[in-house]
C-alpha positions in Angstrom: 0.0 0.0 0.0 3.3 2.6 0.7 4.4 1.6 -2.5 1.3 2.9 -4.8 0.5 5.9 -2.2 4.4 6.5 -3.5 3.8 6.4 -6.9 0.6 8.6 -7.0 2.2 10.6 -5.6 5.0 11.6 -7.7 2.1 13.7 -10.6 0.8 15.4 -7.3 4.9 16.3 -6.0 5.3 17.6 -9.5 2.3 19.9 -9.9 2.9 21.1 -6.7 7.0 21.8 -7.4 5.8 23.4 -10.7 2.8 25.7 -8.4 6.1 26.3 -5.7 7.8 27.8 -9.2 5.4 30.0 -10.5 4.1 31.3 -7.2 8.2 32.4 -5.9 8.7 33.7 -9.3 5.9 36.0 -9.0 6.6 37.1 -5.6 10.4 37.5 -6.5 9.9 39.0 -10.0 12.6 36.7 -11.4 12.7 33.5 -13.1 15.6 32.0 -11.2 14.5 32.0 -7.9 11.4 30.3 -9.5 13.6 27.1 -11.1 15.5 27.2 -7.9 11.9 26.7 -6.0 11.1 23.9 -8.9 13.8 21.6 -8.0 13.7 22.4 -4.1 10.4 21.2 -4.1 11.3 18.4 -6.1 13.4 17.3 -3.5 11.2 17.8 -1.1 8.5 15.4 -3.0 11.5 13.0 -2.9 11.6 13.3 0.7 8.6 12.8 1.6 8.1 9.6 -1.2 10.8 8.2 1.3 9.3 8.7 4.1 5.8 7.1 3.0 7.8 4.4 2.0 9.3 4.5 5.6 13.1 4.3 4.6 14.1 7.2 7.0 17.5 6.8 6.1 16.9 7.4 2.8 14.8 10.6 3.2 17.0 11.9 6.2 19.9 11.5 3.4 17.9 13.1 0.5 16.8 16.2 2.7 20.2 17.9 2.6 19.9 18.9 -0.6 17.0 20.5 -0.8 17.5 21.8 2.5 21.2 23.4 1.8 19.3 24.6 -1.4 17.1 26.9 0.4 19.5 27.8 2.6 22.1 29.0 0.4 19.7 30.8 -1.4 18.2 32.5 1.1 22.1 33.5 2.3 22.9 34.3 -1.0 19.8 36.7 -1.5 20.4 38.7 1.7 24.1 39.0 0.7 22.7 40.6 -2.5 24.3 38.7 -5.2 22.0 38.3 -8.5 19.1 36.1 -8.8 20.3 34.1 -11.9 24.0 34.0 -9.6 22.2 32.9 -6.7 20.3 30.0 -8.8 23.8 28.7 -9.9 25.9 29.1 -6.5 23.2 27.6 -4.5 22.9 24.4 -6.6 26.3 24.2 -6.9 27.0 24.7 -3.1 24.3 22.2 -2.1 25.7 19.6 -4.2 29.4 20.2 -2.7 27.2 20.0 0.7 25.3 16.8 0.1 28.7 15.5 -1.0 30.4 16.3 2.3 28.0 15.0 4.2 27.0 11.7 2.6 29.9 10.6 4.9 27.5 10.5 7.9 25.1 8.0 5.9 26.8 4.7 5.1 25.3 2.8 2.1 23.7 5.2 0.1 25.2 5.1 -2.9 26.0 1.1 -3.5 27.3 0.7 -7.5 26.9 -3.2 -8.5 28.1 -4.8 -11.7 25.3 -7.0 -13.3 27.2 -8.5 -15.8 30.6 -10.4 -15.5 33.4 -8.9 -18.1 35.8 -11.0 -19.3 38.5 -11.1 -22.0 38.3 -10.7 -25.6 40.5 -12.3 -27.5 41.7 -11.4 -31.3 40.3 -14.5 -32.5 36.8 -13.1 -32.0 37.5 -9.5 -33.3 39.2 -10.0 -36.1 38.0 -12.5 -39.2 
């Protein structure tokens, strides 16, 4: 039942990031604080897709960058630097902050090999 509550609600998490957007853009007068407030509340619908699927971990781990996102950009604002500077720096610093701390959350990112490689020989390239 988490599972399809999940999945329904990923249309809902993406009108409401694309409402988030048009709503800050029109408050702010600029685009970029708008796209910034699309993928923040993206992450946010990520969040909270963990949560209902009751992997804490998971949703603990993908809350920094949404989190650092706002943050930075609200810094960045009140420091006065340009909206479409602000849209870049704050990304940019939230990634470099999600990075630093995905120290704190072992397991998260777990690369596999499916397939076996082996070697090919010049008998099989060539005819």
């Amino acid at each position: 039942m988490r599972w399809t509550v999940a999945a329904l609600l990923r249309p809902i998490t993406f009108a409401l990031a694309i409402v988030a957007a048009v709503v800050t853009g029109n408050r702010t007068h600029t685009f970029w604080l708008g796209f910034l407030a699309f993928f923040i509340a993206m992450g946010a619908g990520r969040v909270l897709g963990a949560v209902i699927r009751g992997r804490l971990d998971k949703a603990l781990y993908k809350a920094i960058w949404p989190g650092a996102a706002a943050g930075y950009a609200i810094l960045f604002d009140d420091i006065g630097l340009p909206h479409w500077a602000n849209f870049f720096v704050s990304v940019i610093a939230a990634s470099m902050t999600k990075s630093a701390l995905s120290g704190f959350f072992p397991k998260q990112r777990i690369w596999t090999r499916r397939v076996e490689w082996r070697r090919i020989d010049l008998d099989e390239l060539l005819p």
